[in-house]
N, C-alpha and C positions, 0 to 999 in steps of 0.2 A: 292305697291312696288314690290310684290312677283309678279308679273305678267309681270310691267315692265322690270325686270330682267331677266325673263326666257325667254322673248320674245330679247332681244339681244344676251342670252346664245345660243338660239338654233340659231340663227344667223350668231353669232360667229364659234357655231361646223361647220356649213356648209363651210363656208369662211377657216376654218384650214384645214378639211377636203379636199377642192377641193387642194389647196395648198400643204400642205403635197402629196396628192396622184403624181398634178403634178411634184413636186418635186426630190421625193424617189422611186413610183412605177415604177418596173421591167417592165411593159407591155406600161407604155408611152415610155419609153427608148427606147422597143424593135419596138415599130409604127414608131418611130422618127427616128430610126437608118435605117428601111426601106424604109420610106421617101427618106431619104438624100443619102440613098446605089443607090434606083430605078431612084432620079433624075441623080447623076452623071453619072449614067449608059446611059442615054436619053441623055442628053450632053456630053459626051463622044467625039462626035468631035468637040466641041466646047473648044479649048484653054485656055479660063477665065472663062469659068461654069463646065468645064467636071469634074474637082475634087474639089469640093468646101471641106471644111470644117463645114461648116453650111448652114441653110437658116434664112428669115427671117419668122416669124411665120404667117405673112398675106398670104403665100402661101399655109399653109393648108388647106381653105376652096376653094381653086382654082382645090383641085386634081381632086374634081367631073367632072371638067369642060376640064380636059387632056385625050385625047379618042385616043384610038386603030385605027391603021391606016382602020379597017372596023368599025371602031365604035362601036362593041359590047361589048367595057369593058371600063370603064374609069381607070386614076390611080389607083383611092381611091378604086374599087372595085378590083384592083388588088391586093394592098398592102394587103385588108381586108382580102383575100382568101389563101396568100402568111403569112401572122401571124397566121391564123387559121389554115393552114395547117404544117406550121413548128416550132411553135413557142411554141401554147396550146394543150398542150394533149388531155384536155377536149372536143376541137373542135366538135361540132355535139352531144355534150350530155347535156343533161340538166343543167350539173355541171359545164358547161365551163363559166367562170366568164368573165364579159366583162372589159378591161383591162383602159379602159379609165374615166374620174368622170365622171358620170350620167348626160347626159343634161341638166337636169330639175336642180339638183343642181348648175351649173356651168350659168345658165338663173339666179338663186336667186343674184346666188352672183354678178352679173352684174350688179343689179339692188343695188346695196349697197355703199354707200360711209363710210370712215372710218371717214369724218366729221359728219357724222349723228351720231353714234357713239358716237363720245368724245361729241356731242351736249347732247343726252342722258342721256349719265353717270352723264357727269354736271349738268344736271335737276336732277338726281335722287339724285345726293351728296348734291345739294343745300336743296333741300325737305327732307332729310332726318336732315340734319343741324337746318332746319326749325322745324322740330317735337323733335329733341333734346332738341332744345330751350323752346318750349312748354312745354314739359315734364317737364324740371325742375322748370318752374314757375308753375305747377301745382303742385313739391315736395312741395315748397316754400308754398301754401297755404294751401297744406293738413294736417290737421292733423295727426299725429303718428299713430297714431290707426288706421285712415282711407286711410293711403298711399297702404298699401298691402291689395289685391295680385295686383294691380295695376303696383307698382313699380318694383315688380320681372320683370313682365311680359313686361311690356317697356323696358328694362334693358336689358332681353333677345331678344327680338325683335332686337334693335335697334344695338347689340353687332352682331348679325348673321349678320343685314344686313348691317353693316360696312365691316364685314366679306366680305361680299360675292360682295360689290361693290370697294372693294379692289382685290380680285380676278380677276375680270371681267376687270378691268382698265388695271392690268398686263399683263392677254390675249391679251387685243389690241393692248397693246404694243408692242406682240409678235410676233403677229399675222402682225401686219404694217412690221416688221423685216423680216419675214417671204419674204411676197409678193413682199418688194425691191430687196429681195436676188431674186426672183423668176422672176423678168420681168428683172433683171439686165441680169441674167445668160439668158434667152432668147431673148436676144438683144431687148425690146419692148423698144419702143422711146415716151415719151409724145406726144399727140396731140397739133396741132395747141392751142394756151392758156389754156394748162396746166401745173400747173409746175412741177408735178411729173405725172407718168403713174394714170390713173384711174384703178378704180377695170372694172370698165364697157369697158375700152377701151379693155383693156387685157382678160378678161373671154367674153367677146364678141366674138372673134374670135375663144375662145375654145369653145363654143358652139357652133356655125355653129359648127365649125369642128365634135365635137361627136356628134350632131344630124342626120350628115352625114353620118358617120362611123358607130353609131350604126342601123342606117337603112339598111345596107351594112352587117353588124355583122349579123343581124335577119337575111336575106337570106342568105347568107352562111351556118351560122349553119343549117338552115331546109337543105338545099339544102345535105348538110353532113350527117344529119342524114337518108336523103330518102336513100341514100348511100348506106347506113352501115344498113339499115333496106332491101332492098332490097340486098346485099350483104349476109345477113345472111338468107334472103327467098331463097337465091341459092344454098347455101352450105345444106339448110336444105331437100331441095330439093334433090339433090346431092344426098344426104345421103339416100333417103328413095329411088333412084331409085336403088342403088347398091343390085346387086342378092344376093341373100343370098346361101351358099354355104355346105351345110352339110356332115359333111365328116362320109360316112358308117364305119361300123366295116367289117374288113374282116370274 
């Protein structure tokens, strides 16, 4: 049981975790806001795109693919170098935190369905119902004397892990609450026969996207720090060619 459990708990954190980040995080807001600033800007003579108010989120994994009239920059590496350079202070130091959920988390949660999930839980309520059951036809035959520490100890068991698959049920509840607010608010539309968004349709796209981004993110920052490291090899420079100046006594 303890294993089963923890093996959905940690499952669950990642699925809140990407969620909440998309969410509430100040650094998705601020990527998305430049998005949607850099496209109206590109459309600008266009009528019914120049000032949009939104997009649709299948166009983020497309920025890679939006190139500079010489080709040496795409969107996505614009946007990336236009946040890192206005947006994080940290920019170019080791401390500059990357602003979007991890792709490797947001790959997990793709691969998850919340019916697997309630499938789960159910097995584990059932089994545990099941050893309830047990439990007490073995009070039923034990003798008094021979019930403890038996009986403590199932008693306790089976009390935590009520506990705690009561917890975990609430989570998903919350957690499902969560992700409808979350594709509603980014316009995500069901695929072809489905009847609500998938977790896999929706963090599908967030993936390309920050595996993109964070690819983008790594060169920048180096690219920042050679910068700022060479920047300070000149000042240091600077400094040690200046004459030194001794002023005699009369």
């Amino acid at each position: 049981f303890h294993e089963c459990i923890t093996l959905i708990l940690r499952k669950m954190e990642i699925l809140q975790r990407v969620c909440k980040t998309l969410q509430s995080s100040k650094g998705v807001l601020q990527v998305l806001g430049l998005v949607l600033a850099f496209g109206n800007f590109m459309n600008g003579g266009n009528r019914s795109r120049g000032q949009a108010d939104g997009f649709t989120l299948d166009i983020l994994p497309k920025l890679k693919d939006v190139k500079s009239s010489d080709n040496s920059m795409s969107l996505l590496s614009y946007v990336v170098a236009y946040y890192l350079r206005h947006f994080d202070e940290d920019a170019g130091r080791e401390t500059c935190a990357y602003p979007l959920p991890e792709p490797q988390d947001l790959f997990q949660a793709s691969q998850m369905k919340f019916e697997d999930f309630q499938r789960d839980l159910r097995k584990l309520r059932k089994d545990l119902n099941a050893c309830s059951a047990e439990t007490e036809k073995v009070y039923k035959l034990s003798s008094e004397e021979n019930l403890q520490p038996f009986k403590e100890k199932m008693e306790e068991f089976l009390n935590h892990a009520k506990l705690e698959l009561e917890t975990q049920e609430k989570q998903l509840a919350d957690t499902q609450k969560i992700f409808l607010g979350l594709s509603v608010s980014f316009s995500v539309k069901p695929k072809a026969g489905e009847k609500d968004v998938s977790l896999n349709t929706f963090f599908s796209i967030w993936h390309e996207f920050s595996t993109d981004f964070k690819e983008q993110w790594k060169k920048q920052n180096k690219l920042m720090l050679q910068q700022r490291v060479k920047k300070a090899e000149e000042c240091f420079k600077q400094a040690r060619q200046k004459p030194d100046y001794n002023v005699m006594p009369k």
